[in-house]
Each structure stands twice: as structure tokens, then as C-alpha cells.
C-alpha positions as CSV (number, residue, x, y, z in Angstrom):
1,X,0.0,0.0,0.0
2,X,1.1,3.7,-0.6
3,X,1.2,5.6,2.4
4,X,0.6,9.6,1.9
5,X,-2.8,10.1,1.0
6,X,-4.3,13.4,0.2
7,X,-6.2,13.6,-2.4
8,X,3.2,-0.4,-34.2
9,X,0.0,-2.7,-32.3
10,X,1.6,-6.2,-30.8
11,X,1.2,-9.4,-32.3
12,X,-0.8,-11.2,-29.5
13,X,-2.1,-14.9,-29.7
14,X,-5.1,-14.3,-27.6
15,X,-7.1,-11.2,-27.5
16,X,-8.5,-9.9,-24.3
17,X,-12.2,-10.8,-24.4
18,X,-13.7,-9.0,-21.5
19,X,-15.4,-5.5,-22.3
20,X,-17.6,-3.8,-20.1
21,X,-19.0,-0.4,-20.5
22,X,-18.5,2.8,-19.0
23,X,-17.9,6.3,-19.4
24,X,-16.4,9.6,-17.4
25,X,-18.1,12.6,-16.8
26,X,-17.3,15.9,-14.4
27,X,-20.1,16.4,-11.8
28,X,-20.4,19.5,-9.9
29,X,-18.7,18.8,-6.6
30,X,-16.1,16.8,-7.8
31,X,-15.1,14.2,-10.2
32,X,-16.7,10.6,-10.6
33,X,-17.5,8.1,-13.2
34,X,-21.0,8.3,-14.9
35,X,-22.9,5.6,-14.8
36,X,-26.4,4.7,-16.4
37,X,-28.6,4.3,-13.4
38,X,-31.3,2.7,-15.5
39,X,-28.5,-0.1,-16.0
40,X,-28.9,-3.6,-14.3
41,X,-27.0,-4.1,-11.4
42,X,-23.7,-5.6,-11.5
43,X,-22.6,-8.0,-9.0
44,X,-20.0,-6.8,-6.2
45,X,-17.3,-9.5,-5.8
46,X,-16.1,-9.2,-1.7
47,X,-12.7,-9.9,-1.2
48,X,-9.9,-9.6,1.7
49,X,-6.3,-9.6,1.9
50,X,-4.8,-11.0,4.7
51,X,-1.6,-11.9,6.9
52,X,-2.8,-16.0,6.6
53,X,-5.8,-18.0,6.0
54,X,-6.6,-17.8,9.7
55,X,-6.7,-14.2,8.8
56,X,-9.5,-14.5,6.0
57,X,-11.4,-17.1,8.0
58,X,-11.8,-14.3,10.7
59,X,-12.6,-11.9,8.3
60,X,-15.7,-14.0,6.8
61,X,-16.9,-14.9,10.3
62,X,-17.0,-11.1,10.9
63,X,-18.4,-10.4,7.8
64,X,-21.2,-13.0,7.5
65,X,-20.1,-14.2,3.6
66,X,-17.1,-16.3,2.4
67,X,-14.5,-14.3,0.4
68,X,-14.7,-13.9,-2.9
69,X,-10.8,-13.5,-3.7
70,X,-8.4,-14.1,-1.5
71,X,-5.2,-11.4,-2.0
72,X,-1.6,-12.1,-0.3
73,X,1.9,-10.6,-1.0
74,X,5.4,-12.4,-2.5
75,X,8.2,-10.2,-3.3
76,X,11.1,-11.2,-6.1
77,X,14.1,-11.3,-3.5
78,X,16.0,-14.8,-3.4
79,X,13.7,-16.0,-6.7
80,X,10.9,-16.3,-4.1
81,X,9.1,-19.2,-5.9
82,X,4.7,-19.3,-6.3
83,X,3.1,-20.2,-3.1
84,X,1.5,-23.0,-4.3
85,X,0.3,-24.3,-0.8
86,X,-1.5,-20.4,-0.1
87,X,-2.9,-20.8,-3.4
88,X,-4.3,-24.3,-2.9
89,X,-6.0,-23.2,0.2
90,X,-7.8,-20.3,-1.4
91,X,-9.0,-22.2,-4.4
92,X,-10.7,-25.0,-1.5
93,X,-12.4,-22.3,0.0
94,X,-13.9,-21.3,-3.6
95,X,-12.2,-17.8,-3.6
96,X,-10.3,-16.6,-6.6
97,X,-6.4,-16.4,-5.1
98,X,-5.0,-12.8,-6.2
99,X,-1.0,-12.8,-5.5
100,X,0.4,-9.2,-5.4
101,X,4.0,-9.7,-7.1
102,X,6.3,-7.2,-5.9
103,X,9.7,-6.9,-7.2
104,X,11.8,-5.8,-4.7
105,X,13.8,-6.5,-1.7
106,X,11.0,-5.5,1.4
107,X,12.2,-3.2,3.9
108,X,15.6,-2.0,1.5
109,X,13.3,1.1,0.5
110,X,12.7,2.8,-2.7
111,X,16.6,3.2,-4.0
112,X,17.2,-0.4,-5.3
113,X,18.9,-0.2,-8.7
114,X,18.5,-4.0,-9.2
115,X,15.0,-4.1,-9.6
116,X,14.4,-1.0,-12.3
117,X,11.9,-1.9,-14.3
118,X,14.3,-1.0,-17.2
119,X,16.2,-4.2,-16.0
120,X,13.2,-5.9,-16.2
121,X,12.1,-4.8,-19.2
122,X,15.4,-5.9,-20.9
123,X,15.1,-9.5,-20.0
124,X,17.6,-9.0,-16.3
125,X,14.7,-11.2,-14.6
126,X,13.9,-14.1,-17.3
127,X,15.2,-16.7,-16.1
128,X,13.4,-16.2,-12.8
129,X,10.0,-14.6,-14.4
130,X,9.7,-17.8,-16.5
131,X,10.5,-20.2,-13.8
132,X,7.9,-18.7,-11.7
133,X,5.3,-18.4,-14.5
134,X,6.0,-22.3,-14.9
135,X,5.1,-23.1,-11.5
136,X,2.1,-21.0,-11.8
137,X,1.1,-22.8,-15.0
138,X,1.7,-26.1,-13.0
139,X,-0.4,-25.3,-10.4
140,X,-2.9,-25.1,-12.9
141,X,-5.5,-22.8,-11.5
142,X,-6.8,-19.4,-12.1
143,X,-4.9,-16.9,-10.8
144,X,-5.3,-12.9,-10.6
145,X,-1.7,-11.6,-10.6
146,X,-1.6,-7.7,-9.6
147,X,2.3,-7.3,-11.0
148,X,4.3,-4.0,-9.3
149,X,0.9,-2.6,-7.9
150,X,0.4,1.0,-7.6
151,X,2.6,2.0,-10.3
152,X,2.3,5.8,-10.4
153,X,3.3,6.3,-6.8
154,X,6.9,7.1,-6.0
155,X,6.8,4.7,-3.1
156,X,8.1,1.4,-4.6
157,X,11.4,0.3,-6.6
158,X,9.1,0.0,-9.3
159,X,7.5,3.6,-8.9
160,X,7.3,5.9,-12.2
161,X,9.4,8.8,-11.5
162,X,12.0,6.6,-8.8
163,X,14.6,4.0,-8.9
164,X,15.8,5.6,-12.7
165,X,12.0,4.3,-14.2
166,X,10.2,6.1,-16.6
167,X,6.3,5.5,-17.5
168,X,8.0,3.7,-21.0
169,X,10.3,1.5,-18.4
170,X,6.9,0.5,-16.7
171,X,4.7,0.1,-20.0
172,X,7.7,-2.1,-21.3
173,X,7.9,-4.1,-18.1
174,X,4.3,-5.3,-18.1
175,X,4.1,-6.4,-21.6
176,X,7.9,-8.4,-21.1
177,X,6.3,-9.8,-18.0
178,X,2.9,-10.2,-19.9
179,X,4.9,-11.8,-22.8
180,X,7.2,-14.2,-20.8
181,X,4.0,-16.1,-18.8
182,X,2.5,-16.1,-21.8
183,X,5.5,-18.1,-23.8
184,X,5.4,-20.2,-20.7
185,X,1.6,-21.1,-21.1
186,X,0.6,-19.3,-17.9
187,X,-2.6,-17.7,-18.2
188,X,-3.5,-15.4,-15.8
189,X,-5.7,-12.7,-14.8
190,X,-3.9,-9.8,-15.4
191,X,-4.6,-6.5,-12.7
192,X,-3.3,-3.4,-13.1
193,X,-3.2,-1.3,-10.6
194,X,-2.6,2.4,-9.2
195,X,-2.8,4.1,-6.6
196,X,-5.8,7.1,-5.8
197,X,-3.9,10.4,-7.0
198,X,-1.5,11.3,-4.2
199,X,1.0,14.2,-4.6
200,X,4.1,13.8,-6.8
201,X,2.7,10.7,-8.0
202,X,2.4,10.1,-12.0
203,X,-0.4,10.6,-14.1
204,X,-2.5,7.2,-14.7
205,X,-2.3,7.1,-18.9
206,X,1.4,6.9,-19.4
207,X,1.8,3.7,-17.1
208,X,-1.2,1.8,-19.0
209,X,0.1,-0.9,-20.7
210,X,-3.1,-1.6,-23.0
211,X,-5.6,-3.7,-23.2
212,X,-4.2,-6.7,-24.8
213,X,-2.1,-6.8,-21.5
214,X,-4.6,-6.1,-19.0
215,X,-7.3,-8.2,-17.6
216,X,-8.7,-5.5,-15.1
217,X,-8.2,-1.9,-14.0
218,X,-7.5,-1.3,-10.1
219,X,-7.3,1.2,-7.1
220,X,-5.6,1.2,-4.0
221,X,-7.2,3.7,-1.7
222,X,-7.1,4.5,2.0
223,X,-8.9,6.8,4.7
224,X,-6.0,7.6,7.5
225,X,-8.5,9.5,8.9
226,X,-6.6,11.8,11.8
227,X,-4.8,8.3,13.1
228,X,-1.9,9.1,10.2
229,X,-0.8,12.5,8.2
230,X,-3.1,11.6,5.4
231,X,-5.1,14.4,5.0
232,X,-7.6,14.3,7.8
233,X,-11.2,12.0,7.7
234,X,-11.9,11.5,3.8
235,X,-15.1,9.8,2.9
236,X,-15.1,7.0,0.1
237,X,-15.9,9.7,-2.8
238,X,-13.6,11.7,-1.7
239,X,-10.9,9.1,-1.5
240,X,-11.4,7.4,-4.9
241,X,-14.1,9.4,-6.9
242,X,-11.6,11.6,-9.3
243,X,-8.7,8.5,-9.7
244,X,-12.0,6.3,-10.3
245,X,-12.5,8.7,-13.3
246,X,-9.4,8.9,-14.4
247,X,-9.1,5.4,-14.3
248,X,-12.3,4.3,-16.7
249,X,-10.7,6.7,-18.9
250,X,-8.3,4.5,-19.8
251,X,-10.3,1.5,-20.2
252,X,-13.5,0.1,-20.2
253,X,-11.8,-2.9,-18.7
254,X,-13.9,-4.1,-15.3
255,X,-13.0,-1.3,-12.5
256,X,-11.7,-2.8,-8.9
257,X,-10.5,-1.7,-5.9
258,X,-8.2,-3.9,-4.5
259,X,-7.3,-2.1,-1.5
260,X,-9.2,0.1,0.9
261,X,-9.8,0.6,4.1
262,X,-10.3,3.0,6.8
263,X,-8.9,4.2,10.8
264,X,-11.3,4.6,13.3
265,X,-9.8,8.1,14.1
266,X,-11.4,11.1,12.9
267,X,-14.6,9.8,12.2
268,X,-17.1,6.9,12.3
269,X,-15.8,3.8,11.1
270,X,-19.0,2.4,10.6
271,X,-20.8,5.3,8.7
272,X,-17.8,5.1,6.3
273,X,-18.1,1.4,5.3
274,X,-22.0,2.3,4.8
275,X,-21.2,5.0,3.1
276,X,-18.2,2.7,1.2
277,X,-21.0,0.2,0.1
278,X,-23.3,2.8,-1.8
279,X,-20.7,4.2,-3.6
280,X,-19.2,1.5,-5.0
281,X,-22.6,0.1,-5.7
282,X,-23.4,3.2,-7.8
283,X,-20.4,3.3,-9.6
284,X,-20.6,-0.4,-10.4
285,X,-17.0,-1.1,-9.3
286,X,-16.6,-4.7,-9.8
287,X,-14.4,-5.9,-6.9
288,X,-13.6,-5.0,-3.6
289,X,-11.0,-6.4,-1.8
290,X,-10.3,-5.4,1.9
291,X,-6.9,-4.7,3.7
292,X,-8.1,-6.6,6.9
293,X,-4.8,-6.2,8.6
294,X,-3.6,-3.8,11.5
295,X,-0.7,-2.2,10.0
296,X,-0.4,1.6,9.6
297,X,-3.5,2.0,11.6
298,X,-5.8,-0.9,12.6
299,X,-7.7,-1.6,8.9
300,X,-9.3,-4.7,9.8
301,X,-13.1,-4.6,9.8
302,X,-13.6,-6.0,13.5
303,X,-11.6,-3.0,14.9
304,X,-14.9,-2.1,16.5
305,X,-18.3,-3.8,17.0
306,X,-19.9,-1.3,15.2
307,X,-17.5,-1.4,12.6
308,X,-17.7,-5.0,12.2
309,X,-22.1,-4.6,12.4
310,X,-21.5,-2.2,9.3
311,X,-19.7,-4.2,7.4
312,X,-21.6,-7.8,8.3
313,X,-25.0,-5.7,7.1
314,X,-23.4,-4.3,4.2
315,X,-22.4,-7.7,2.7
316,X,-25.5,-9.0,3.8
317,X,-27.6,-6.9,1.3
318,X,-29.5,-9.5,-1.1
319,X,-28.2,-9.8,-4.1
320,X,-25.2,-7.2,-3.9
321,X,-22.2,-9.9,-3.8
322,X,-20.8,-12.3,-7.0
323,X,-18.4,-13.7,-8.2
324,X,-15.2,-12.1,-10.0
325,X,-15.1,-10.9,-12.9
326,X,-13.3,-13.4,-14.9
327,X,-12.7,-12.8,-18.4
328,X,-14.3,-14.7,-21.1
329,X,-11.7,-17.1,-21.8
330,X,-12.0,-18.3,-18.4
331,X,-15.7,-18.5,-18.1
332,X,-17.0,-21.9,-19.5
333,X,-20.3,-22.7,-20.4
């Protein structure tokens, strides 16, 4: 997650299937995606990310409903190999597994030379990219892969704008690393992901890496609320309405959020996950995935019993939740 919050074609063997529709429009009061509210409803797909699978068990006994994806971390440092075992578990419990694959070493901060995407882009990583798609495609099952999330922040290795990358280093990256799963019959579904606009991050369109390449189009979005110098108490519009827009300009890929949460500090926990729910239910985002882990601030959606009353109502709507979106050529009749 980003801390600081504040406000010639290729030649591809498969062609990405999924459309959806949607369209952008300025509202008074602030920026948001339009959206046809005579359209049928589209179904919410609930996810979490958490520390361990006692993690999202806790988090579905809380919330009343199983998981609908099931998000962890592995970063690139030693040729960290696909968790098969964490991904077996999540397929049992019928959630999609979504593996965030950072390259980096964690904890060596944003200055790491060995991991600039141009290095990656110019094949530095194949031997270890492939190896690990291999795995992947031994596994066998479907996988969401969210590769160098939040790309436009400058809080990463992998950050436009740090570590000697440019927006073409990161558009080249994605396609090698598209490219090299795909040569190693690994088929994946492909998230890209930014952060909500924060200052002296990148702009969105540079980064995007097309839509032969990408699968869906994600957020990351948090409300620090007055626990951390965020910005002060910032309600779900104002944290992702504008990047939301920005975002659907670029694609009319399915729109996710992949993670959010909120403090308790500053404001009502609860009303902001009710508040959360209608928003993203209006703006027919597709996924939402929750940070349920006490980090920065305490995220997780038990933090209070009226937070976790909120949240266990909200998901308890009839006929709000479904499954992921997954595109076409993983969808069988």
C-alpha cells in the first residue's frame, strides 16, 4: 500500500475478451465516473487480503459471507518461488487467489537499482519470471496476478518517476512480464493497478500498458483518517471518486479496488463502510477487496463492534455480492 494520502499494435495470440461499458463525466462537486442508473445491477465481488488464512477465515466470520478472492503478498528477493500451498488453500475455500507480485527486496526502500523496471524490461529477470510463470502454469488454477501494484506512486522500486524508471520502463515491463507467462503457457488474470492520486505521483495514462495486456483496471485507496498524516477523515468519494474517473478513462476494462480501508480516528468507522458500500454500488465497481490487517492504523473490519455490524450488514444486502469478474476465456459454459 502507498502511504501519503491526500487527495506499431503487438502481435498477440489471444485477445483480451472481457469488455464492459463505462464512461467519465465531471459532476459538480467533484469528479466521478458516470454511470447509467437505469442499468442492471452488476454483482459486487467481496474480497480480503490478509496476513494467513486464519486471517480470511476471521474476516468471513465477521463479515457473515465467504471471500470472494483471497489477496496475499510475495516479493522477487532470493527467486521467491509461487506459493502454491496459499494458493491451494484459497482455491478450497472457492475464492479466486490474487497474488500481489512485488519486485523488490521489502524493507531495502525505494533506491534499489537491481530491480528498475528498465532491467526488467530488458530481460535481467527471465530466467526467474519464467521459472515462476511455470510453477504458476503447474499449479494449474486461475490466478489474478496484480504485478508492481500502484505503479504511479513514487513509493516502490518499481514507482514511475524513482529508482531511474520512466512510464515507457513501466509500460515495457508489463508487456515483457505479460509476454514471458505467456511463452510459458501461464494464463493469468492480469490487474493493473494504481494508486488514488496522491502528490508527486504520476499521471495514470502513461503507465497503461493496453488492453491486450490487462485483464482489469485497479485502485488502491485508504482513509488515515486523523490516526496518520493523510489528510484528515476522507469519505469513500472523496478518496477514490476523481482517480475512479481517471481510471475508466483509460479502459472500459472491469473497474476494482483492491485495497481500501479505513482508521477509526477522525470519524465513524461504521458510517464510512456504509457509506463505502453505496458508492461503490453506484459506480458499479466490480471488486472490492479489503486490507483486513492492522498495520499503519488498525484496517481490519472488526476493529470495533460497530465497525464490524457495518460491514456484516453491508455484505449482507440480497443480491449485492458475486463472483469475480473473470474474463471470457475463463468463463465456461
Amino acid at each position: 500500500m502507498t502511504t501519503p494520502q491526500p487527495g506499431s499494435p503487438r502481435n498477440r495470440t489471444r485477445r483480451r475478451g472481457y469488455l464492459a461499458a463505462a464512461t467519465a463525466l465531471v459532476l459538480a462537486g467533484g469528479l466521478v465516473a458516470a454511470i447509467d442508473a437505469d442499468a442492471a445491477p452488476q454483482p459486487l465481488a467481496l474480497g480480503v487480503t490478509s496476513e494467513d488464512a486464519t486471517g480470511a477465515a476471521a474476516f468471513a466470520a465477521t463479515a457473515g459471507v465467504p471471500a470472494a478472492i483471497q489477496g496475499w503478498y510475495e516479493s522477487w528477493a532470493g527467486d521467491t518461488p509461487f506459493d502454491t500451498a496459499r494458493a491451494d488453500a484459497v482455491r478450497a475455500s472457492g475464492a479466486l487467489p490474487m497474488l500481489t507480485w512485488e519486485p523488490w527486496t521489502p524493507g531495502a526502500g525505494v533506491d534499489q537499482p537491481e530491480y528498475a523496471l528498465g532491467r526488467i524490461a530488458e530481460g535481467d529477470y527471465d530466467a526467474y519470471i519464467t521459472a515462476f510463470a511455470q510453477q504458476v502454469h503447474g499449479w494449474g488454477g486461475v490466478l489474478a496476478l496484480r504485478f508492481a501494484h500502484e505503479l504511479d506512486a513514487p513509493t516502490y522500486p518499481w514507482g514511475a518517476g524513482v529508482n531511474g524508471n520512466s512510464p515507457a520502463n513501466a509500460v515495457a515491463a508489463w508487456r515483457h512480464v505479460h509476454d514471458l507467462f505467456a511463452a510459458a503457457g501461464a494464463d493469468v488474470v492480469w490487474v493493473w493497478c494504481v494508486n488514488v492520486h496522491v502528490p508527486d505521483a504520476s499521471a495514470y495514462a502513461p503507465l497503461y500498458p493496453g488492453d491486450d495486456d490487462v485483464d482489469w483496471v485497479a485502485l488502491d485507496g485508504y482513509n488515515g483518517g486523523t490516526a496518520l498524516p493523510w489528510g484528515g477523515w476522507r469519505t469513500p468519494r472523496e478518496v477514490f471518486g476523481d482517480s475512479l474517473q481517471d481510471l475508466r478513462g483509460l479502459s472500459a476494462k472491469p473497474a476494482v479496488i483492491t485495497e481500501v480501508g479505513t482508521a477509526e480516528d477522525g470519524g465513524a468507522k461504521a458510517d464510512w463502510i456504509h457509506e463505502l458500500f453505496t458508492f461503490v454500488t453506484e459506480q458499479r465497481v466490480r471488486a472490492l477487496v479489503w486490507f483486513d490487517v492492522a498495520k499503519e492504523a488498525d484496517w481490519r473490519i472488526d476493529s470495533s463492534p460497530a465497525a464490524a455490524a457495518a460491514f456484516r450488514a453491508e455484505a449482507g444486502v440480497p443480491g449485492r455480492l458475486g463472483p469475480p469478474p473473470l474474463p471470457d476465456r475463463f468463463v465456461h459454459p
